[in-house]
N, C-alpha and C positions, 0 to 999 in steps of 0.2 A: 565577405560572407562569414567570414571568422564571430563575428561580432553579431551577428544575428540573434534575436528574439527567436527560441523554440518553440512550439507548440503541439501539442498531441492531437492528431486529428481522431474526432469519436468514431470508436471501430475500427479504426485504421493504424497507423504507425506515425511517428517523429516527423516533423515537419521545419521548414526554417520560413518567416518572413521576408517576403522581395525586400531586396535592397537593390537600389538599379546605380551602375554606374557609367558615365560616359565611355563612348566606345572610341576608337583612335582611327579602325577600318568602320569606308563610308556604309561600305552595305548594310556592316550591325550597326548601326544608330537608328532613334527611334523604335527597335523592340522589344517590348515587355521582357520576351525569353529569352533574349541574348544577354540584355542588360543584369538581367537578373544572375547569370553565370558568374563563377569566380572569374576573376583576370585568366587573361593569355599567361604560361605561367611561360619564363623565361629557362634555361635547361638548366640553370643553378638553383632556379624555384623548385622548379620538376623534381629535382633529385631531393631536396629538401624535404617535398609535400609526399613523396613515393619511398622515402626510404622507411623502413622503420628495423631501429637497434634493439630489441628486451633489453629489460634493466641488468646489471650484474654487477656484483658486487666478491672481488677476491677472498673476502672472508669467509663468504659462503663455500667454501672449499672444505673448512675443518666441520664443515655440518656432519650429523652423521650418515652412514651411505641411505637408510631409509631416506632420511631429507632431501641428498642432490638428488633421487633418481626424480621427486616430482621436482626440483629444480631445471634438468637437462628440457626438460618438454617445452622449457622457453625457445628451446632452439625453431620450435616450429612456426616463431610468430617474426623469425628473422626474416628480413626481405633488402636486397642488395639490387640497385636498377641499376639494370646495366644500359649497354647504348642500346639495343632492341625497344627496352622498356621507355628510354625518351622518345623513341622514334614513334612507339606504336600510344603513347600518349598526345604527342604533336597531332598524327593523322586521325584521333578520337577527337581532339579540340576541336578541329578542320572538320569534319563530318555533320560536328553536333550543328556547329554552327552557322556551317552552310546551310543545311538541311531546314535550319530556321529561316535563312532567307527571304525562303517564298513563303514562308508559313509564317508569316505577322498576324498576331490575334487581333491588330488595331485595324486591318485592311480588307475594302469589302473579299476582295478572291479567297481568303479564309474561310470566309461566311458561306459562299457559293460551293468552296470544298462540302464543307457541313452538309449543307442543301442536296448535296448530288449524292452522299456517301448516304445521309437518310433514305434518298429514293431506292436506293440499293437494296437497302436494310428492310424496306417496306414492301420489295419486290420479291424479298427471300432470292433473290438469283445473282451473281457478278460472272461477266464473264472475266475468263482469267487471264483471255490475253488484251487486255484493254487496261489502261489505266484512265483515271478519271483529271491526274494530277499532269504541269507538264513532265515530260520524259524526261527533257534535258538536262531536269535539278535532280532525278534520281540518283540516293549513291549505297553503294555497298563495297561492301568490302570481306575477306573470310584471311582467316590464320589456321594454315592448315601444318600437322604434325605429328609425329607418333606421340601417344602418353606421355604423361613423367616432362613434361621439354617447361611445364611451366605457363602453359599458354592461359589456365582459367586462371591462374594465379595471378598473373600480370594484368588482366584485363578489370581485374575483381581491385587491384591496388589501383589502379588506375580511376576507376568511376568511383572509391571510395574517395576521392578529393573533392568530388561536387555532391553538394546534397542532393537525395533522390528527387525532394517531395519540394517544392516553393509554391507558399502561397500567396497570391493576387489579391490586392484589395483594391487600392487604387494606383495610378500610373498618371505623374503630371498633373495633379489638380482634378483628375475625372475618373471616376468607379471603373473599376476594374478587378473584376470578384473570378478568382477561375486558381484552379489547382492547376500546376506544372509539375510533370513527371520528367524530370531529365534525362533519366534513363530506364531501359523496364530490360530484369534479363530473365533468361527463359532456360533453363536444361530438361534437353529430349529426355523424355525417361525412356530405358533400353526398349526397343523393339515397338516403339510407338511410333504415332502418326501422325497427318497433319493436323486430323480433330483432335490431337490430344496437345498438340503445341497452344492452341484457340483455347482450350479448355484453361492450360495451365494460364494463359496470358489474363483469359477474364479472375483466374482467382488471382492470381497477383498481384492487379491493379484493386480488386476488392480489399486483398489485406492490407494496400498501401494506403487504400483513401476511404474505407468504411463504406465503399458501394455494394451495390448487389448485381453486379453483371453478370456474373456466371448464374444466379438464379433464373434469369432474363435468357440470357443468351446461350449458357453452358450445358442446357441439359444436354443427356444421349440420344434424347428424339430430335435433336434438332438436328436438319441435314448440316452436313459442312458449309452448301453453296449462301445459306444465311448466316454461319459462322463468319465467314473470312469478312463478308461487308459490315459488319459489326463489329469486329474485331479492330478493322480501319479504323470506323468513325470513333473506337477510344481512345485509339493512339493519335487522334486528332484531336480529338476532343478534349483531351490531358497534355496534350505541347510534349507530345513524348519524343528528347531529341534523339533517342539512340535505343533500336530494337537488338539487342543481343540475343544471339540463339547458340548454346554451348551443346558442344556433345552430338553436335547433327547428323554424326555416321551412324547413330543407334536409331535413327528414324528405318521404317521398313518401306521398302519401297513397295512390295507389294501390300500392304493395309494400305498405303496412302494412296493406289490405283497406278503407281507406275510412277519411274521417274521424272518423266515429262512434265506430269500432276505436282510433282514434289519442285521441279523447277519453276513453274509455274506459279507454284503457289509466293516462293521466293521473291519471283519476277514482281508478281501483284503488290508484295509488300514494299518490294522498295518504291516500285512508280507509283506508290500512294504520297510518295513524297516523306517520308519515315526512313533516314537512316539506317541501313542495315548492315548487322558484325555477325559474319556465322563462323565458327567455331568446331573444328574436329580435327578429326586423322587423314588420313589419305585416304580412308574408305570413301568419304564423303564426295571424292572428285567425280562421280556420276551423276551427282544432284546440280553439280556447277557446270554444265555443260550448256553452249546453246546461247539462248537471247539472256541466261541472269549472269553469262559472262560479258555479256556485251554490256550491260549495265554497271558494270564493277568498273570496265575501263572508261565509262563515263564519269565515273566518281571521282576518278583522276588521283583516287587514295592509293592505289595501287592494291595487289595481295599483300601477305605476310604466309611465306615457305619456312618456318623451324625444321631446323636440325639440331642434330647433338652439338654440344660449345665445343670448339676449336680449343684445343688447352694455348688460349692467348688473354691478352689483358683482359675481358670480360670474365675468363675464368676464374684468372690470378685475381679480381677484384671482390669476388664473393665467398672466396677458401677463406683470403686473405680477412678478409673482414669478419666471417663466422669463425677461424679459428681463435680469434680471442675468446669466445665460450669454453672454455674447459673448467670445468666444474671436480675435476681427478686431482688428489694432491699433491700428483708432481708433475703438471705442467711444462709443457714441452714448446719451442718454437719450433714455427714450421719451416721442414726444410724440403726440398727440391725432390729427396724421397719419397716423404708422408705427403706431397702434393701431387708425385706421380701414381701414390698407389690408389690414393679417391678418386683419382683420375680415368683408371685402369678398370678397376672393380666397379665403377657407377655405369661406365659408357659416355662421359660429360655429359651425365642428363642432370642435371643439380638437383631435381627432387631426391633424386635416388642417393647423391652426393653426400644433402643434408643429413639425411636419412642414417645412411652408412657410418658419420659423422657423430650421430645421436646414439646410435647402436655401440659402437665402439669406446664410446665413455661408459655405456650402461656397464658393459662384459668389463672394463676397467676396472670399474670402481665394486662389481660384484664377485670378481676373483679376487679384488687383493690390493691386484699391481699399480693402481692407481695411476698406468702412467701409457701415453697411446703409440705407438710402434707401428712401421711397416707393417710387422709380422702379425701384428692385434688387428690391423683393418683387415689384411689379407684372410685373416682364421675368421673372422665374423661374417665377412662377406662369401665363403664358401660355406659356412656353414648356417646363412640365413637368409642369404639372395639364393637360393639353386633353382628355384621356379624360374628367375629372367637373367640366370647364367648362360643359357643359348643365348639368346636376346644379345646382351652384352658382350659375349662372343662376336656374334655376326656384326654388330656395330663397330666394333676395333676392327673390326677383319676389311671393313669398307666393301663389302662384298653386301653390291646392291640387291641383289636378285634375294639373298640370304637376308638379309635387312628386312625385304616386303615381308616375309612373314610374319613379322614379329612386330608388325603394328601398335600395337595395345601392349602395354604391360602389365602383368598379373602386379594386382596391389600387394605391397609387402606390409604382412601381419604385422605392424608395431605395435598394436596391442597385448597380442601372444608373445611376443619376443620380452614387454616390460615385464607381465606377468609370471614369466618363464623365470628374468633374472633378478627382481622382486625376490619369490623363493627362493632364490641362492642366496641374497643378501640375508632374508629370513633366517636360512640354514647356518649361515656363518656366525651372525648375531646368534642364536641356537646355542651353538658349538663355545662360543665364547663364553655365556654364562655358563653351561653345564661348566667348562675347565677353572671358572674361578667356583661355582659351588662345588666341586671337587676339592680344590684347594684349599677352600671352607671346609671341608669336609673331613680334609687330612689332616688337617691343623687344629680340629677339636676333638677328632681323633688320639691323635698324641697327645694333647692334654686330659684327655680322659682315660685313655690307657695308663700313661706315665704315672698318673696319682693313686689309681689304685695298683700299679703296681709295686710303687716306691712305699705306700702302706703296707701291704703282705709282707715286704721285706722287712720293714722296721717292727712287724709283728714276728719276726723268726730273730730278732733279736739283729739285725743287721744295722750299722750306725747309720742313722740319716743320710748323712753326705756321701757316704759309699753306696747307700741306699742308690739314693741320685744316680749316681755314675755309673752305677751297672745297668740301671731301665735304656737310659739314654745311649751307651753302647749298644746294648743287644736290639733296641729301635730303631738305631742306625744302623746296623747290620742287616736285620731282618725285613724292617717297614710293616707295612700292616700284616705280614705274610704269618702272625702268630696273635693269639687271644693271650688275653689276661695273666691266665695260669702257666702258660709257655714260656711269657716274658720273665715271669718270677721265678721257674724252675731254669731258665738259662741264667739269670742274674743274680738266683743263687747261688750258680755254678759257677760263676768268677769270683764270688765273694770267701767259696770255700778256697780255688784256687790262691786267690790270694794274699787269703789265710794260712795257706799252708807255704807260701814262698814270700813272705814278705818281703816288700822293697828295703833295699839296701836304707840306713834312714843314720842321721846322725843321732846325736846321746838322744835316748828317749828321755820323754818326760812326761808327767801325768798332769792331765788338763784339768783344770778346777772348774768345775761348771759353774760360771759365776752370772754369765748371763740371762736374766729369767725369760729374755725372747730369742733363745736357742733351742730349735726342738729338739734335740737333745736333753735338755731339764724338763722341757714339757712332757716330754714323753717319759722320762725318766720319775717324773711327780707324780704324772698318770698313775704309774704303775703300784707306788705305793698305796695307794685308796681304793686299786682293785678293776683301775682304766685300762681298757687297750688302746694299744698304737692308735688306731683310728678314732675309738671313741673319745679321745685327748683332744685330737687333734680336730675333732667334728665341733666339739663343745667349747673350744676356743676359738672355731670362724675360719681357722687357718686353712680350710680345704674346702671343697663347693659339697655340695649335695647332690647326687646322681645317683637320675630317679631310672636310669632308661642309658645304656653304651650304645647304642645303635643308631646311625648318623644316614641317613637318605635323602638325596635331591627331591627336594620339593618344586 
């Protein structure tokens, strides 16, 4: 399938051309929709086709913190399968491809499906507890769990290995024109119903393949009981091998006329002979009660019960392999503590893991410390998990009764948490040029000070070089804590002092001003043609021109 010819279908979405290949089991030989699937993958394949590592690259470390913080968000596209994830890929194989069995688009009972599901659609009525298909190929299956456990995420890697959309042209020598939908998934929007599942299914399949069913079939006048047999004949009509319905505890049972209705409607869909995956919480076990559990154990795929990970090898294999992500620049391996405190602080629910995981690089690398600690998971996770702190609580505490409440997890703002310490990075970056424009600040400070102050002096008759030595004293003493005129009257005050007590000095001698680039002659030339100190030294280059002493960050 790898190698397939794409195409765009008009109005619709990405599609791949049939490639059919010989099957090994006798049942799938001979048709179109099995042949057309990827291989049976084997669980070295699986793990291959289901993992996926983001790129990373250790240099990216000295980036600066604005750069990792969009770096770390790779973490979210990490995906580690574990043994659950082969398992519940295996019995998705098994479903799709049973469920094609009896559904061969080359054989008249296909055709007769069609034929019967029309009359349905023509009658506007089905009854719901009748199937039209036989029973005994019905299969369903539900993965039921609280939030956070991973279950859309799994299911979403999983079908991403088979392309949705294949298209039919011919098979063996002879026409065969017909779009295959391999899988069609569906999420309850909260507090909806069963006309809203029909609704969402006919636009679905519209954005997949450029039809107009929902025009047809989706309006709000249409009753439901002409929905659902309509609804069938698409998912017939398109070789749809797997109905996913995610999210099915936010269905209301009261809009959909009662549980019964709500099972019923469940029951209808699998014994049309359509594979079916439902998807929720523990809320949901009211809807699964009755004839559409009898139907599950006919499927022979069994359920799928999540809980929180066991801190065992499935756990060790997804820390283990996401803690290579550290993006902080002082990189830590992971030991036995930093793997019991993700452990502690999440509940083993690995979204929350990841999550907690991604958090605590951000609060690293925007304090400073660059570096990830017990004590740094532990302070993030109190002070930005405290919404599903209960939660987490009751979960370690293995206290079932305390557990049932806390079904659903309040989703954690990552958004607001980036944004939060974004700003901090902002603020430190901030901090860090004002203290070098400061620096700048100081440092043309003292050269602007120092010159005119070493000028007044050398205009009171003070020698250059002792000039010097007194500004740069009394600057180092004082620092900016004195103006111009301060500097000069402290630095005149050493020059008298040290006038009046000269240093000890051996034989004096008198210096012959012989060098014409001694400001001393210069200033001393000056003065015979009527220059001052400054105006000497302005008109020779030797000193800047300052237009303005006052130095402000810009």
């Amino acid at each position: 399938m790898a190698n397939q010819n794409k195409l765009l279908i008009p109005n619709g979405t990405e599609a791949v051309f049939a490639e059919y290949t010989d099957q090994e089991v006798e049942e799938y030989k001979g048709n179109p929709f099995i042949e057309a699937l990827p291989p049976i993958f084997s669980k070295e394949q699986a793990i291959d086709k289901l993992a996926h590592y983001p790129t990373f690259d250790r240099a990216e470390r000295n980036l600066d913190s604005h750069i990792r913080l969009h770096l770390i968000q790779r973490l979210f596209q990490y995906y580690q399968p574990t043994f659950h994830t082969l398992d519940l890929e295996s019995r998705v194989s098994r479903m799709i491809r049973m469920g094609y069995v009896h559904r061969n688009p080359l054989k008249p009972e296909f055709i007769n499906v069609l034929k019967g599901n029309y009359q349905y659609i023509k009658n506007g009525i089905v009854d719901m507890s009748e199937s039209i298909s036989n029973k005994n190929t019905s299969s369903a299956m539900t993965i039921l769990g609280p939030s956070g456990l991973g279950k859309s995420r799994m299911i979403n890697v999983i079908l991403s290995t088979m392309p949705q959309v294949v298209v039919h042209s011919r098979y063996k020598n002879s026409d065969f024109n017909m779009y295959q939908l391999t899988w069609l998934k569906i999420d309850c929007s909260f507090d909806g119903n069963i006309k809203g599942i029909c609704i969402d299914a006919f636009r679905s399949i519209d954005s997949k393949l450029g039809t107009n069913y929902y025009k047809k079939f989706g309006s709000a006048r249409q009753p439901i009981a002409s929905m659902q047999p309509a609804l069938a004949q698409m998912l017939q009509v398109h070789g749809v091998g797997l109905l996913v319905i995610d999210e099915v505890q936010s269905l209301s049972v009261a809009k959909s006329g009662g549980a019964e209705k709500v099972m019923n409607f469940f029951h209808y869909l699998a014994n049309v002979g359509i594979p079916i995956l439902l998807i929720g919480t523990p809320k949901a076990l009211p809807y699964l009660r009755g004839d559409f559990r009898q139907a599950r154990r006919g499927s022979s795929q069994g359920d799928l019960i999540m809980k929180r990970m066991e801190k065992d090898l499935n756990w060790d294999l997804i820390i283990e392999g996401m803690w290579d992500y550290q993006w902080v620049r002082k990189p830590t391996l992971l030991t036995e503590e930093l793997n019991e405190s993700l452990y502690l602080q999440s509940g083993g629910i690995t979204d929350i893991a990841i999550k907690l995981f991604f958090m605590t690089q951000v609060r690293a690398i925007s304090s400073g410390k660059e570096e990830l600690t017990p004590a740094l998971i532990n302070k993030v996770a109190k002070e930005n998990l405290q919404l599903i702190q209960p939660m987490i609580k009751a979960i370690n505490s293995g206290d079932i009764k305390a557990i049932s409440r806390y079904e659903d997890i309040t989703p954690i703002d990552i958004e607001g948490f980036i944004s939060q310490e974004s700003n901090s990075v902002a603020m430190t970056q901030k901090i860090k040029e004002l203290q070098q424009a400061k620096k700048k600040q100081e440092k043309g400070w003292k050269e602007n000070i120092r010159e005119q102050a070493i000028l007044n002096l050398i205009e009171l008759d003070v020698e250059p070089r002792k000039a010097k030595k007194f500004v740069e004293s009394v600057i180092i003493q004082y620092g900016q804590g004195l103006d111009v005129k301060e500097i000069v009257k402290e630095s005149f005050k050493l020059s008298i002092i040290e006038e009046d007590n000269p240093p000890p000095s051996k034989k004096s001698k008198k210096i012959e001003l012989q060098n014409k680039h001694d400001l001393r002659v210069i200033v001393s030339e000056g003065k015979t043609v009527g220059l001052s100190a400054h105006e000497v030294l302005k008109e020779k280059g030797i000193i800047k021109v300052i237009e303005d002493d006052s130095f402000s960050v810009g």
